[in-house]
Every structure is written in structure tokens, then in C-alpha cells.
N, CA and C atoms as a LAMMPS dump frame, in Angstrom:
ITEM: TIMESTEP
0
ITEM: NUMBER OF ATOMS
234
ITEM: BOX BOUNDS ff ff ff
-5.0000000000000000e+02 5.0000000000000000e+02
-5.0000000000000000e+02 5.0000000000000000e+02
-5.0000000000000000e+02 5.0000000000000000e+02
ITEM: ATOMS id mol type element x y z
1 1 1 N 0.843 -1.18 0
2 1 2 C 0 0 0
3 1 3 C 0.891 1.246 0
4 2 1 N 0.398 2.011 -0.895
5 2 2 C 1.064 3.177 -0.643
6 2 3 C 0.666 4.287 -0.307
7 3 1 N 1.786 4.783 1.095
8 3 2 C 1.49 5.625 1.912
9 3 3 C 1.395 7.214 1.226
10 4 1 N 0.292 8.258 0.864
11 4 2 C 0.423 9.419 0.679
12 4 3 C 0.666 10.302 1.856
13 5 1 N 1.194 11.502 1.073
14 5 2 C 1.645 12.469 2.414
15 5 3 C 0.012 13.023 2.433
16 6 1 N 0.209 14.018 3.998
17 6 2 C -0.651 14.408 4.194
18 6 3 C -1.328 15.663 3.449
19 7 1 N -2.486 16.458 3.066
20 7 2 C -2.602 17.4 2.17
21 7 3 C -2.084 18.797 2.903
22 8 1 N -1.027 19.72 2.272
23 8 2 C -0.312 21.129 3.326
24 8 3 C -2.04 22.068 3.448
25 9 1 N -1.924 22.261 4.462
26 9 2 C -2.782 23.01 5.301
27 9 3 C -2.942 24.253 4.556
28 10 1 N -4.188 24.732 4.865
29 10 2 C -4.298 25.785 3.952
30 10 3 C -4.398 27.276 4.648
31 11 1 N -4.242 28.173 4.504
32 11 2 C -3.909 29.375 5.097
33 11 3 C -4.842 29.705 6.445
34 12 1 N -6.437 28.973 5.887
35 12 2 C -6.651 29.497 7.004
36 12 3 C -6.63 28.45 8.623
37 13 1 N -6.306 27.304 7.99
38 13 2 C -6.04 26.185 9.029
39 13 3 C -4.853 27.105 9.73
40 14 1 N -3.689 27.718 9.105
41 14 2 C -2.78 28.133 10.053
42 14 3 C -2.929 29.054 10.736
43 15 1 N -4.072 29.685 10.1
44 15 2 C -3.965 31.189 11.189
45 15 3 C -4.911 30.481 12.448
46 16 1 N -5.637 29.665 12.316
47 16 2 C -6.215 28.94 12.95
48 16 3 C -6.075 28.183 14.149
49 17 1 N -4.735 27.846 14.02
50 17 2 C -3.669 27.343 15.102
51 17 3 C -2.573 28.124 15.486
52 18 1 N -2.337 29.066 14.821
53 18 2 C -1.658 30.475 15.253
54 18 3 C -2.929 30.671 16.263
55 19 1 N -3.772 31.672 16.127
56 19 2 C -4.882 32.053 17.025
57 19 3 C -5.138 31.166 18.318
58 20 1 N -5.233 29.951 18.04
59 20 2 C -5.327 29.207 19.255
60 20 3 C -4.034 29.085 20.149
61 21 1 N -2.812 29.295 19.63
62 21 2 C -1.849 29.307 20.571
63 21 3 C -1.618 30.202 20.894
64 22 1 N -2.032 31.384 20.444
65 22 2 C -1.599 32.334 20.905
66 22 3 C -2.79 32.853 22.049
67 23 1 N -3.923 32.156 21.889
68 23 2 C -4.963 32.624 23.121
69 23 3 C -5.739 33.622 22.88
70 24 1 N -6.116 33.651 20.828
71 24 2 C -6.754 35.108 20.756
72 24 3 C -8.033 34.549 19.739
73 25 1 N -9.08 35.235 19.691
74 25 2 C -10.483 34.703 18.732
75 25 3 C -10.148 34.447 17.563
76 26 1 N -8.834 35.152 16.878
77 26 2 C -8.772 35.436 15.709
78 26 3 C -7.382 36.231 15.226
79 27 1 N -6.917 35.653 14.069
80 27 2 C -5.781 36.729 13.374
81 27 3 C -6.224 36.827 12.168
82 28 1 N -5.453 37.598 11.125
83 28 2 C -5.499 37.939 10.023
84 28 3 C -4.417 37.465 9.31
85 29 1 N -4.649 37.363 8.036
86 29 2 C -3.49 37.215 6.649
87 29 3 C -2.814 38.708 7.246
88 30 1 N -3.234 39.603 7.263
89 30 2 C -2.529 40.805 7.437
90 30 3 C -1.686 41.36 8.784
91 31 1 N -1.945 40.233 9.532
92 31 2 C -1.405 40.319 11.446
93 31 3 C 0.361 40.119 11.362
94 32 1 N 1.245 40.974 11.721
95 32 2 C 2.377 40.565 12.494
96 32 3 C 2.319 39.752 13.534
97 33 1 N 3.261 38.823 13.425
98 33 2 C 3.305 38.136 14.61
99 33 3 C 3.216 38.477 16.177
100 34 1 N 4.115 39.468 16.438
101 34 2 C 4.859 40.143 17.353
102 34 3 C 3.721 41.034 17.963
103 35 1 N 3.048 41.83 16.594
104 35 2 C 1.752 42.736 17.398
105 35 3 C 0.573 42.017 17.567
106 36 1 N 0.228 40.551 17.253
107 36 2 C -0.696 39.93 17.688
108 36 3 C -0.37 39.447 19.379
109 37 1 N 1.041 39.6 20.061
110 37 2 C 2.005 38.842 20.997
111 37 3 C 2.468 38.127 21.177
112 38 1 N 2.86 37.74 19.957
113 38 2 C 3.365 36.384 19.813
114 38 3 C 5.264 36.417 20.056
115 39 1 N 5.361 35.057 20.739
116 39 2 C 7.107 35.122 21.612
117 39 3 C 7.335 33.717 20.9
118 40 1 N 8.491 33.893 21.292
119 40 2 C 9.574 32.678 20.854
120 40 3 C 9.233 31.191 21.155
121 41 1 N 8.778 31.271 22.563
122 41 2 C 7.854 29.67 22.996
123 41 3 C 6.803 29.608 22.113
124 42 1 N 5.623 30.484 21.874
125 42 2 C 5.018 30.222 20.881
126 42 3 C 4.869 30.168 19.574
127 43 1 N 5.935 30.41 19.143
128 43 2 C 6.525 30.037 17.899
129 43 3 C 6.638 28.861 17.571
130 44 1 N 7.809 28.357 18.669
131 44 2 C 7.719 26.73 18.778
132 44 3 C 6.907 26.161 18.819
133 45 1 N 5.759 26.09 19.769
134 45 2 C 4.711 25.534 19.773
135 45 3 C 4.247 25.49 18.005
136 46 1 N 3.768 26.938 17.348
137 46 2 C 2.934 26.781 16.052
138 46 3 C 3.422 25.599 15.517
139 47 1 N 4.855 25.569 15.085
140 47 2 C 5.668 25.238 14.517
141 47 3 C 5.426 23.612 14.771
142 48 1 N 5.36 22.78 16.122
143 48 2 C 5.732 21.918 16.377
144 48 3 C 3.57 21.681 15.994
145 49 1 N 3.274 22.352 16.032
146 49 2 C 1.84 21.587 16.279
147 49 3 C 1.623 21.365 14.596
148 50 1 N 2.034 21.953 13.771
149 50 2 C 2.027 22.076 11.726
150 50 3 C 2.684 21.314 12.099
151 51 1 N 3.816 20.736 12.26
152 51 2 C 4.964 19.701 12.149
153 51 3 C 3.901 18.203 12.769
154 52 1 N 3.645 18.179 13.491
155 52 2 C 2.358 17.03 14.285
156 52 3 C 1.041 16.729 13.527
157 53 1 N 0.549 17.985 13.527
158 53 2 C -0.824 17.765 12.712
159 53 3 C -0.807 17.349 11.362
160 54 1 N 0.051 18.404 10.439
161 54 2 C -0.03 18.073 9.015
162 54 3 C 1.254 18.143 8.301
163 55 1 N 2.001 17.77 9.144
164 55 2 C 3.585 16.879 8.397
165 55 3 C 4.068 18.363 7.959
166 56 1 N 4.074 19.205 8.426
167 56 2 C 4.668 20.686 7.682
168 56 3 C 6.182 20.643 8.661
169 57 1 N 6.985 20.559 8.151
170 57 2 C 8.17 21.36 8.686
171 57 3 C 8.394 22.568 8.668
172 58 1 N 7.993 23.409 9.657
173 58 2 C 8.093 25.013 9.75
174 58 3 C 8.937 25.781 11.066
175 59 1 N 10.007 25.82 10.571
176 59 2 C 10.866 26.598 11.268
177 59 3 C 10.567 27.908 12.568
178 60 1 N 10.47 27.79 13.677
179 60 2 C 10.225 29.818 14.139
180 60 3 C 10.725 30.489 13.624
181 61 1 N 12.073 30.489 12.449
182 61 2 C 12.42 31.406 12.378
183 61 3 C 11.998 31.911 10.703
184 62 1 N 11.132 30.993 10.273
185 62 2 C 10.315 31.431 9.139
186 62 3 C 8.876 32.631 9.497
187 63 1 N 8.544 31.955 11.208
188 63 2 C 7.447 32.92 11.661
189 63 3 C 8.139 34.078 11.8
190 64 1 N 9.241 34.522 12.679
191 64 2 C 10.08 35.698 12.787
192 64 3 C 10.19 36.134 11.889
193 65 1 N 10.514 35.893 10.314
194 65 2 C 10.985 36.683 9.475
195 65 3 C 9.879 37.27 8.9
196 66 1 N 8.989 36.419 8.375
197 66 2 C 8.129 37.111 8.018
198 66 3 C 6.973 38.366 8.55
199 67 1 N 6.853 39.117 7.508
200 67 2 C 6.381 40.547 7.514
201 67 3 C 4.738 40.352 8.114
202 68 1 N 4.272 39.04 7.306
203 68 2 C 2.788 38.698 8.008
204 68 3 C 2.436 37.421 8.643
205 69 1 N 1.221 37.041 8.805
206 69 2 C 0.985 35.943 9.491
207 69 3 C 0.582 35.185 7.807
208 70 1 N 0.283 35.977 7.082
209 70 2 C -0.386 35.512 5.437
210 70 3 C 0.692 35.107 4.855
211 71 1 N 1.787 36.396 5.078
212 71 2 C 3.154 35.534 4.483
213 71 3 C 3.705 34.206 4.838
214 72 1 N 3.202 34.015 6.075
215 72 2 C 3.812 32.761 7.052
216 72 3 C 3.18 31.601 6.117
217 73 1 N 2.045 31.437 6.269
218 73 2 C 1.085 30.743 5.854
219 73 3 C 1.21 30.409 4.288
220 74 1 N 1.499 31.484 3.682
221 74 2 C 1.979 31.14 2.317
222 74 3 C 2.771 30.213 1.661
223 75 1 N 3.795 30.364 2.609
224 75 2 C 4.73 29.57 2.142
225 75 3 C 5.181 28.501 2.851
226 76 1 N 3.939 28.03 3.817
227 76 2 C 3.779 26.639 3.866
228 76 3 C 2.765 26.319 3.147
229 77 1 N 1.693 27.142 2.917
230 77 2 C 0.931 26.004 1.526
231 77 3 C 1.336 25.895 0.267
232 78 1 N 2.471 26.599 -0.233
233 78 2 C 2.488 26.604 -1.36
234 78 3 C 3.646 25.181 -1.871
């Protein structure tokens, strides 16, 4: 049998689990990380929960760099 990967999550699944770790109703494609309050432990966390849930390898320091939470998200679904 052959095993398929899992399908990459789609933008709004991540802001989705961004929002929940971070403890807020809601973010945007358009949210900075940093001004939503987002820290370095929770970075890890996003990171490790995409890495668990849907096989994404996503770095914190892909969340850090980027300018948005949309950018983030981008370029793990793409």
C-alpha cells in the first residue's frame, strides 16, 4: 500500500492554530506576529503543532521573518 503524504494546510487552518496558541479569537493574513504577541515559545509551539498535525516542517524562524501571518502561511501552503 502506498502511503500518501498528508494534504499542506491551507492558510486558514494556520492562522487557525496560530490564534489558538496564541490565546486570541482570531488573526489575520494581514497580522504581524509580534503585534498579535506572539514570543519565541510560541513560535515553537505553532511550529511543532504544523509539524504534528499536518507533516509541515516550519521553522520559528520562518514565523520571525516574516512581515505577516499571510506571508507565514503562504509559504507553507504553497
Amino acid at each position: 500500500m502506498t502511503q500518501h503524504a498528508p494534504p499542506a494546510p491551507t492558510t486558514a487552518v494556520v492562522l487557525e492554530i496560530i490564534a489558538g496558541i496564541l490565546d486570541v479569537p482570531q488573526v489575520t493574513p494581514d497580522d504581524n506576529f509580534y503585534d498579535v504577541g506572539g514570543s519565541s515559545l510560541q513560535a515553537m509551539r505553532i511550529c511543532a503543532r504544523l509539524n504534528k498535525d499536518w507533516g509541515v516542517h516550519a521553522a520559528p524562524d520562518a514565523l520571525f521573518e516574516s512581515d505577516t501571518l499571510g506571508d507565514f502561511a503562504a509559504a507553507l501552503v504553497a
